[in-house]
LUMSEDREN-830098 format. One record per residue: x, y, z of N, C-alpha, C in turn; residue in three letters. Coordinates in steps of 0.1 Angstrom, whole numbers, padded with zeros to 4 digits, always signed. Atoms other than C-alpha are relative to their C-alpha. Last residue first. Example, Ala and Ser with C-alpha at 12.3 -4.5 7.8 and 13.67 -1.06 7.14 Angstrom:
BEGIN
-0009-0011+0000+0137-0011+0071-0008+0011+0008SER+0009-0012+0000+0123-0045+0078+0009+0012+0000ALA
//
This chain:
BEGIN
-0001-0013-0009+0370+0162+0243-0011+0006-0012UNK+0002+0002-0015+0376+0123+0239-0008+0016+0003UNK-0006-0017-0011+0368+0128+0203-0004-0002+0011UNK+0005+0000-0016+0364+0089+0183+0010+0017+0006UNK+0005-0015-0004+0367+0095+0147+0001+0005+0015UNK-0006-0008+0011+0392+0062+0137-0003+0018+0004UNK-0016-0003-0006+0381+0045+0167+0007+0005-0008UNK+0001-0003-0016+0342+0047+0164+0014+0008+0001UNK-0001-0017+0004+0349+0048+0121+0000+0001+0015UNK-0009-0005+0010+0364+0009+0128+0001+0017+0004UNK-0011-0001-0017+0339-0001+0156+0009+0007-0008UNK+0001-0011-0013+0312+0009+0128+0011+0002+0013UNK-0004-0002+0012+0331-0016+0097-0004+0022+0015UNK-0010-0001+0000+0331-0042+0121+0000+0019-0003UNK-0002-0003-0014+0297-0038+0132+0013+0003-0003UNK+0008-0011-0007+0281-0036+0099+0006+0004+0013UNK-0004-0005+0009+0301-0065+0085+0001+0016+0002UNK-0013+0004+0000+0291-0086+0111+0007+0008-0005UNK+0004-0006-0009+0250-0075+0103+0014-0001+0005UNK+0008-0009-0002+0259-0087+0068+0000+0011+0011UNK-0010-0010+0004+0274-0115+0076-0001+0015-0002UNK-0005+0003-0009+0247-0126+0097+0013+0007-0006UNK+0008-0007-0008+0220-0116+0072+0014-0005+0011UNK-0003-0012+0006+0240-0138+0046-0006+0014+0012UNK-0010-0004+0000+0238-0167+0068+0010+0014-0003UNK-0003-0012+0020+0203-0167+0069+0016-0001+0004UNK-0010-0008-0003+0190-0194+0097+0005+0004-0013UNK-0013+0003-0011+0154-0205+0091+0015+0007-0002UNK-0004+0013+0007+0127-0204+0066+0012-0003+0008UNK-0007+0005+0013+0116-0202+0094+0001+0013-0011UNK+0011+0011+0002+0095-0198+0126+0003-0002-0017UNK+0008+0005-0012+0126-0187+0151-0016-0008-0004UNK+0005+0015-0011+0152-0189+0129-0009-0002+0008UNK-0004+0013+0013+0141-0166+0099+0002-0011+0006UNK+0015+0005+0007+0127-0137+0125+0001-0012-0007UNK+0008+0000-0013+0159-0128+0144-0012-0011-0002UNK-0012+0009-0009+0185-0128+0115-0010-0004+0014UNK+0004+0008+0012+0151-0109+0093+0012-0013+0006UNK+0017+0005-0004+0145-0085+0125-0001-0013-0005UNK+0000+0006-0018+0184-0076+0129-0009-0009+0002UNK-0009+0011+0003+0186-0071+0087+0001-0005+0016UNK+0008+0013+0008+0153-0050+0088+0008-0014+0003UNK+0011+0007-0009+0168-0026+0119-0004-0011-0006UNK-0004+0014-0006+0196-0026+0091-0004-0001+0012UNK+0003-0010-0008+0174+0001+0068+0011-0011+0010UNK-0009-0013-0001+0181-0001+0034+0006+0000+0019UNK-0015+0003+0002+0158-0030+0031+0012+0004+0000UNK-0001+0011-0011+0129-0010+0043+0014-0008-0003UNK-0002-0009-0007+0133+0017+0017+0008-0010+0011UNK-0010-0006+0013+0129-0014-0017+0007+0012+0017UNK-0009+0009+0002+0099-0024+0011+0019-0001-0002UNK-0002-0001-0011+0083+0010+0010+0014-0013+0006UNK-0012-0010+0000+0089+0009-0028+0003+0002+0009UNK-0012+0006+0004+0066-0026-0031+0015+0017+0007UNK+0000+0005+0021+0039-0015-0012+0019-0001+0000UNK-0007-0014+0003+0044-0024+0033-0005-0005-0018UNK+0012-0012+0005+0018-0050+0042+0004+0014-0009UNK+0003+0008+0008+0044-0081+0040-0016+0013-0004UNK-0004+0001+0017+0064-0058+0055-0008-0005-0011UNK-0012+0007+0003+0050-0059+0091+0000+0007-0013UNK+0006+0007+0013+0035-0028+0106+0004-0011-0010UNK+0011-0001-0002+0053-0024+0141-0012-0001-0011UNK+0003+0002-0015+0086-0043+0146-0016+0010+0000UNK+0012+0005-0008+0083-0045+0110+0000+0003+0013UNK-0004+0013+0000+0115-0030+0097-0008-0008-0001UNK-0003+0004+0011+0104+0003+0086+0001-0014-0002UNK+0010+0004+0009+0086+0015+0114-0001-0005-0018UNK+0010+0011-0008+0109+0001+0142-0015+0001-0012UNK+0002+0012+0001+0137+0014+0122-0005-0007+0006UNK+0002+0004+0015+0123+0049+0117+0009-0016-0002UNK+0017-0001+0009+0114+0053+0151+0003-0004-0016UNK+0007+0013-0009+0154+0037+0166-0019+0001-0006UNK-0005+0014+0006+0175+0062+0137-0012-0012+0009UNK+0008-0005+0012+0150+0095+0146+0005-0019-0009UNK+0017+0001+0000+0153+0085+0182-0004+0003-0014UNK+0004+0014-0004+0194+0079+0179-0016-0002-0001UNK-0005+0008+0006+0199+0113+0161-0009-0015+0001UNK+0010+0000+0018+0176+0133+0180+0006-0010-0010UNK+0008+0003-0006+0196+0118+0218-0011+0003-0017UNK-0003+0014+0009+0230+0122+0197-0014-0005+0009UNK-0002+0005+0014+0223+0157+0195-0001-0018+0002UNK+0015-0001+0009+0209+0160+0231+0001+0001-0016UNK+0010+0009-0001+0236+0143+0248-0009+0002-0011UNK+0007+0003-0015+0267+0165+0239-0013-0009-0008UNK-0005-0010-0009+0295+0172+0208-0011-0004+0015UNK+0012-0009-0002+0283+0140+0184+0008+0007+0012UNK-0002-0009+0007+0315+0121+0170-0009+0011+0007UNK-0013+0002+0001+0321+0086+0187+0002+0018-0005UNK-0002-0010-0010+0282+0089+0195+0016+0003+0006UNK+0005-0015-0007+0274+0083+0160+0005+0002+0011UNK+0000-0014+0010+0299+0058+0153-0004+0013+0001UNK-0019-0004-0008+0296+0038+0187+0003+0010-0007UNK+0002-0010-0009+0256+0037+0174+0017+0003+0006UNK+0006-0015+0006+0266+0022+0144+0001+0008+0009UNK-0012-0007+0003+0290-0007+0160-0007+0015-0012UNK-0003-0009-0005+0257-0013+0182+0016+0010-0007UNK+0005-0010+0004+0237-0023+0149+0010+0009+0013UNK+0007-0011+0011+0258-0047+0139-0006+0014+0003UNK-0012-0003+0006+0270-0065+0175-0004+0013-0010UNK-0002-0012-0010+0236-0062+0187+0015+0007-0004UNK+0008-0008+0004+0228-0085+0155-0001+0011+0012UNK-0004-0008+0012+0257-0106+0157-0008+0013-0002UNK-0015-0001-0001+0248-0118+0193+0004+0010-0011UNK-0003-0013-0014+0209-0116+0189+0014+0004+0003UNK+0007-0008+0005+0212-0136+0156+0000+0015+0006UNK-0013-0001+0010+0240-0162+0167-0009+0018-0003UNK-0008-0005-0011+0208-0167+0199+0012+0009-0012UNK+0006-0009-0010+0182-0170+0174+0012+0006+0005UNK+0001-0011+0007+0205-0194+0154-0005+0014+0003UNK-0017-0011+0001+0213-0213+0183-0001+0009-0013UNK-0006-0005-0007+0172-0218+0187+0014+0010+0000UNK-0014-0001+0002+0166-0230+0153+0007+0007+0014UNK-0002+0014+0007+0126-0239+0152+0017-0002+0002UNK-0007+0001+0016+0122-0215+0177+0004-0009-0007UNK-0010-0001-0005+0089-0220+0206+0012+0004-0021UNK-0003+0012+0011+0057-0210+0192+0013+0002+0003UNK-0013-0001+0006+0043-0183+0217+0004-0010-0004UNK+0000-0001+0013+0007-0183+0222+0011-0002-0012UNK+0005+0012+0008+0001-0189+0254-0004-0001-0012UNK+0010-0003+0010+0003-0148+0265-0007-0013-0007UNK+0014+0003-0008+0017-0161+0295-0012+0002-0011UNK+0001+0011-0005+0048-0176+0271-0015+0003+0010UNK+0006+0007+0006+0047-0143+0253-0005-0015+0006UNK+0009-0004+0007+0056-0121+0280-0008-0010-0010UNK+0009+0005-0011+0081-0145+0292-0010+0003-0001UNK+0005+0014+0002+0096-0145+0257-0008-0005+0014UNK+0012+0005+0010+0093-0108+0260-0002-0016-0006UNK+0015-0004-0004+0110-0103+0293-0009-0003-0013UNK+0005+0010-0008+0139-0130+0283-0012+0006+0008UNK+0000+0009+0006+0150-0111+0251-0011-0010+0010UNK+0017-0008+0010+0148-0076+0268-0006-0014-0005UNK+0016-0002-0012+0170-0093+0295-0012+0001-0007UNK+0000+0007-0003+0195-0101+0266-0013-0003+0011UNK+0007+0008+0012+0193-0072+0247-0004-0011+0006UNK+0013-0009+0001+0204-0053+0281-0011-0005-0014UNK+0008+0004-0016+0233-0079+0284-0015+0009-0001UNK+0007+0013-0003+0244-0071+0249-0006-0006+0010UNK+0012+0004+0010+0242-0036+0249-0003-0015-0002UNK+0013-0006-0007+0263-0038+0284-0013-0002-0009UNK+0004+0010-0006+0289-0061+0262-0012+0006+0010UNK+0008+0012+0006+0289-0035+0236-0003-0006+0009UNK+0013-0005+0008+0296-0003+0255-0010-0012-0004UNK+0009+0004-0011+0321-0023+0275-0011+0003-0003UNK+0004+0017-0006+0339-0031+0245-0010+0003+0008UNK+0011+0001+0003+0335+0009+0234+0000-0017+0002UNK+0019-0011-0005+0350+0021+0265-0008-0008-0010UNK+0004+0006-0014+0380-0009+0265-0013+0009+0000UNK+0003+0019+0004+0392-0006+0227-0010+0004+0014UNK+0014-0004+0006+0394+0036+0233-0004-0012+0000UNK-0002-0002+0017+0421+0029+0260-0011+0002-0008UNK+0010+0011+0005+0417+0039+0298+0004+0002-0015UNK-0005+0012+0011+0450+0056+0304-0013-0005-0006UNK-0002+0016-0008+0433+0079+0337+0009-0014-0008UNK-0012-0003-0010+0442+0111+0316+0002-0012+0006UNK-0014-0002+0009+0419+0094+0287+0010+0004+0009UNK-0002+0013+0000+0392+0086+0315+0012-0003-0008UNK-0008+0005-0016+0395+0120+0330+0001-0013-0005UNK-0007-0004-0007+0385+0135+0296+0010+0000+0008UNK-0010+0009+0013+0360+0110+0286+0013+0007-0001UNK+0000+0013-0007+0340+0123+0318+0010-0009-0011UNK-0017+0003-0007+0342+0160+0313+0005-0015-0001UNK+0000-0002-0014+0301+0165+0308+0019-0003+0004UNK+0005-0013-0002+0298+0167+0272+0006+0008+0015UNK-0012-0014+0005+0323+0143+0263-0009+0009+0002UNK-0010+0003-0008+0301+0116+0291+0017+0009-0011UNK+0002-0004-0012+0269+0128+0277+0015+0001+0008UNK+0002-0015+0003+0278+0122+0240-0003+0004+0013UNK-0011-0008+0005+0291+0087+0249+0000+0013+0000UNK-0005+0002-0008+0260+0077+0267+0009+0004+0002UNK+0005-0008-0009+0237+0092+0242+0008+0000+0013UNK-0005-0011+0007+0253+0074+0215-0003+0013+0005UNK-0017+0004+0003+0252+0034+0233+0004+0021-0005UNK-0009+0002-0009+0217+0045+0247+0011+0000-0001UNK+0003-0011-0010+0191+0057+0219+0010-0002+0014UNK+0006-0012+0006+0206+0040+0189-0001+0004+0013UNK-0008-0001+0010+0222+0006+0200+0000+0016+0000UNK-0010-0002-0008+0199+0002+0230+0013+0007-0008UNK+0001-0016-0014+0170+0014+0215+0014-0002+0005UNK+0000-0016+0008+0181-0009+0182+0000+0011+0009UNK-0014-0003+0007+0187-0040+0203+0000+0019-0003UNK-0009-0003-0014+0154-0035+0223+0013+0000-0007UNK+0003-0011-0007+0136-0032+0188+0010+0004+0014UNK-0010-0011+0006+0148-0061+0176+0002+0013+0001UNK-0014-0001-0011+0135-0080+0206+0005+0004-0012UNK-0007-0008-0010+0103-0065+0194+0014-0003+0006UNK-0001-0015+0012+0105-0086+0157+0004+0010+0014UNK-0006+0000+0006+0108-0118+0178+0010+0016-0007UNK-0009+0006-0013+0082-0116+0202+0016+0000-0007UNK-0005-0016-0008+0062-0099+0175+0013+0000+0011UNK-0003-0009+0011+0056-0129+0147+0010+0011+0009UNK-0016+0000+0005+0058-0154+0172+0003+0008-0008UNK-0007-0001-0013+0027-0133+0193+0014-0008-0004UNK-0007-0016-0002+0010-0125+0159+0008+0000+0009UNK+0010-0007-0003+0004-0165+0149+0007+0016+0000UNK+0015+0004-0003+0017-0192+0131-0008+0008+0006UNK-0001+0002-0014+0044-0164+0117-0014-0006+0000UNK-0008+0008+0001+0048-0162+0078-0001-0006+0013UNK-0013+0001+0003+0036-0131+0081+0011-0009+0003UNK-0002-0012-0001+0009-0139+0106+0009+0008-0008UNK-0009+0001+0005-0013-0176+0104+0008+0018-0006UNK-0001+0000+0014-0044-0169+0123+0013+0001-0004UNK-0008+0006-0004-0044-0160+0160+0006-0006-0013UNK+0003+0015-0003-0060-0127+0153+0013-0008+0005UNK+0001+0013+0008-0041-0093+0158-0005-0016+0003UNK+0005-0002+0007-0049-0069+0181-0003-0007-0012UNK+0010+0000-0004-0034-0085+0210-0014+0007-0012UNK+0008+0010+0000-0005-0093+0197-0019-0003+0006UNK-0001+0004+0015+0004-0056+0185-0009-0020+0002UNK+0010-0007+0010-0006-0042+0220-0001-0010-0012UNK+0008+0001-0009+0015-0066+0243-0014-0001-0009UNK+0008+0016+0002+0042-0069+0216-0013+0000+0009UNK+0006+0007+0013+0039-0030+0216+0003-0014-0002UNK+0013-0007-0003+0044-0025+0255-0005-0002-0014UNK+0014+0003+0000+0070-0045+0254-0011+0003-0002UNK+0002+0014+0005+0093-0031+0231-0012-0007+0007UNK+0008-0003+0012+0084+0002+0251-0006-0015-0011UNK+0016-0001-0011+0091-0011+0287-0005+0005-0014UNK+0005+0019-0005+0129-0030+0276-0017+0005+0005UNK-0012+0014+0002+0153-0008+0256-0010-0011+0006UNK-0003+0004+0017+0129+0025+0252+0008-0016-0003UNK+0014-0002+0006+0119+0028+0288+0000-0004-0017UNK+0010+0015-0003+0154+0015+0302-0012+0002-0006UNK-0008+0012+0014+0173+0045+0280-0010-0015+0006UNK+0002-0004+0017+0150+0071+0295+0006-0014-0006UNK+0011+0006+0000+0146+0058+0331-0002+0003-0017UNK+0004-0012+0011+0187+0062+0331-0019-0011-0001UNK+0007-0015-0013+0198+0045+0367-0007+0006-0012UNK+0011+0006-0009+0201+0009+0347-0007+0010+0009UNK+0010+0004+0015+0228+0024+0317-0014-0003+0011UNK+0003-0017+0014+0251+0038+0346-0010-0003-0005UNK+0003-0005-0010+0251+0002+0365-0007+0014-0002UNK+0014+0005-0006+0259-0016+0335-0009+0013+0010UNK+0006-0003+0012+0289+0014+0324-0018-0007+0004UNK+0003-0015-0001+0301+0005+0359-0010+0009-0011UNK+0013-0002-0010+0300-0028+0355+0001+0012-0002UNK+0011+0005+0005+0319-0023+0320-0013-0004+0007UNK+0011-0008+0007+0343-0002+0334-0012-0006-0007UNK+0005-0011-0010+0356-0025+0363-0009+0011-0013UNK+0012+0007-0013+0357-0057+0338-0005+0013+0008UNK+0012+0005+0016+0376-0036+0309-0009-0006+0009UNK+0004-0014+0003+0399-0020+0336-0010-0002-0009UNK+0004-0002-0010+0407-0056+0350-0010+0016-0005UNK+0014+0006-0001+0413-0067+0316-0007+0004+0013UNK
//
């Protein structure tokens, strides 16, 4: 456990010097709740009393997904590019211990994203607290869980940065425009929809979105996104190339 504590700051610390992975994980998300509520009336929103619970919500699925996608598989692929997975396999470190720390980083980095855009929204005076809080919270947990045991996959396999850098940006844009995080659903036509559901940025948004102004906590969306994680830590450690 000591080796799981020491790499996992370290991993933190790592993840906080990159202006790339911080820009997509916590300055982009905002930057569209900012935009997106501000263009939209106050008017009842997708289900949401206004745009600002609609967004506040939907962006912190976004910071999951960047971190998931553009940091967890960029991190990896940098570090077998550069030697660094290498020396950690001579050192003993085990595969369990890199991609834990992977997660619990992606969860801490969800978690700030979480508390810049609910502060965001709270000056915005518009934000509608959640009907289901610990669901929220089960939502953000399971649902970094889910989408980061994808990105472990991808960057369990990718040879250097800049493949799993097109990968992750082509997976984090096309689940921010499929899910809602930037046009909702309720606009998409039916077949876009039928796409959208495919996509499990939707299943992060819809675990995220359901407790906070209803119909409320999904169980199946939890499993689901659970299911997703396992099934990605699995192929991680099954494919995983130190070299």
């Amino acid at each position: 456990m000591t080796v799981f504590r020491g790499l996992t700051w370290i991993e933190t610390k790592l993840f906080v010097r990159e202006p790339f992975q911080l820009f997509f994980a916590l300055a982009f998300p905002l930057i569209i709740l900012v935009i997106m509520a501000a263009i939209f009336p106050m008017t009842p929103y997708s289900g949401a009393p206004n745009s600002t619970t609609y967004y506040v919500p939907a962006t912190l699925g976004m910071v999951i997904a960047a971190v998931a996608f553009v940091g967890v598989p960029v991190e990896l692929a940098a570090y077998r590019e550069r030697g660094v997975l290498r020396r950690f396999r001579a050192s003993g470190i085990p595969t369990w211990a890199l991609l834990g720390s992977e997660f619990l980083v992606a969860l801490l980095i969800a978690t700030i994203g979480a508390l810049l855009l609910v502060a965001a929204g709270r000056f915005d005076g518009r934000l509608v607290d959640p009907i289901e809080p610990l669901g929220v919270v089960v939502g953000l947990v399971v649902g970094t869980f889910g989408l980061v045991g994808i990105g472990l996959a991808v960057g369990a396999v990718l040879p250097n940065a800049r493949a799993a850098q097109g990968i992750g940006l082509l997976l984090f844009f096309g689940g921010y425009l499929l899910s809602g995080g930037g046009p909702p659903r309720d606009a998409m036509p039916d077949s876009m929809r039928t796409i959208s559901d495919l996509d499990p940025v939707t299943h992060v948004m819809t675990a995220l979105q359901a407790p906070w102004f209803g119909p409320g906590f999904d169980p199946a969306e939890i499993v689901l996104l659970g299911a997703l994680g396992v099934v990605g830590l699995i192929v991680a450690a099954l494919l995983f190339r130190w070299e």
